[in-house]
N, C-alpha and C positions, 0 to 999 in steps of 0.2 A: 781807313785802310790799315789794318794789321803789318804790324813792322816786322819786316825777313830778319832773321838772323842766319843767314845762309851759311856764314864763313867760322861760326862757333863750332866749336868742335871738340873732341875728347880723342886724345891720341893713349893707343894700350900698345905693351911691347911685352913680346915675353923674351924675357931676359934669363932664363932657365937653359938647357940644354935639350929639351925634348919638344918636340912639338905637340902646342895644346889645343882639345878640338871644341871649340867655344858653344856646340852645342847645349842650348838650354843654363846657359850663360846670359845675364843681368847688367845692367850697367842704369845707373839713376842717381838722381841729385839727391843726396841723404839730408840737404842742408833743409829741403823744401819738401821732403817724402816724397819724389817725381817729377817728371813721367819715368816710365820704364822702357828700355830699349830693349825686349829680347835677340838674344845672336840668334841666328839659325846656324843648321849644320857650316862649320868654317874648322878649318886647320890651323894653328898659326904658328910657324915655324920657328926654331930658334932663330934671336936674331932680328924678327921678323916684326911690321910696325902696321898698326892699322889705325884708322880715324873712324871715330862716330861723328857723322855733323849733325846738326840739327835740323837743314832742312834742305840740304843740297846733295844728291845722289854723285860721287867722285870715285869710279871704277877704280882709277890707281893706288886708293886707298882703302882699298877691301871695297866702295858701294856702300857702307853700312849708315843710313841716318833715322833720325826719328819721327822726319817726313812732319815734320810742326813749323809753322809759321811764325811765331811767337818765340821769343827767347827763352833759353831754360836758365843759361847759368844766367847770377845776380852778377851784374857791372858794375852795381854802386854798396855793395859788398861783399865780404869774404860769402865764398859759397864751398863745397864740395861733393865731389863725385865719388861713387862707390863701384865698386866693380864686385860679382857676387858669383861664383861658380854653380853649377847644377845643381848642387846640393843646399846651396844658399847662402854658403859659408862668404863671408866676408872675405875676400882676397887680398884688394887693393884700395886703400882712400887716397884722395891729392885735393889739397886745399889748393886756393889761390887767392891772391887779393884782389879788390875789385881793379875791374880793365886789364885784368891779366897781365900787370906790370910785374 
């Protein structure tokens, strides 16, 4: 039986002043080359905090996962996540060490 990793997740914040519209917006483990989470059309407001899980649908935090059963981020080591605008340009990286301590 394949292991859920229901509760992983990937928190994005725009911390700018304008509200950004995530369409056609990326998000993927750079450390493993994938998977890819495309956004669909979304707003995201100054201020404003959303989660990508892995495999758990969570309305109050935008809805947005990668609908995978399997883990993405590495637990037993350093991994990172990229975040990549429409254009492709690299935006955002966040390492973490394993178990997210």
């Amino acid at each position: 039986m394949p292991k859920s990793e229901a509760d992983e997740y990937v928190q994005i914040a725009n911390l700018g002043g304008a509200p950004v519209d995530l369409a056609g917006w990326k998000l993927t483990d750079i450390s493993d080359v994938g998977p890819v989470f495309n956004f669909p059309a979304y707003t995201l407001a100054p201020g404003a905090r959303i989660r990508v899980y892995t495999n758990e649908n969570h309305p109050e935090w935008g809805g947005f996962y990668f609908a995978r059963g399997t883990s993405i981020w590495n637990n037993s080591q350093p991994d990172t996540a990229g975040l990549f605008n429409s254009l492709g340009e690299q935006v955002s990286t966040r390492s973490y060490p394993p178990g997210c301590e």
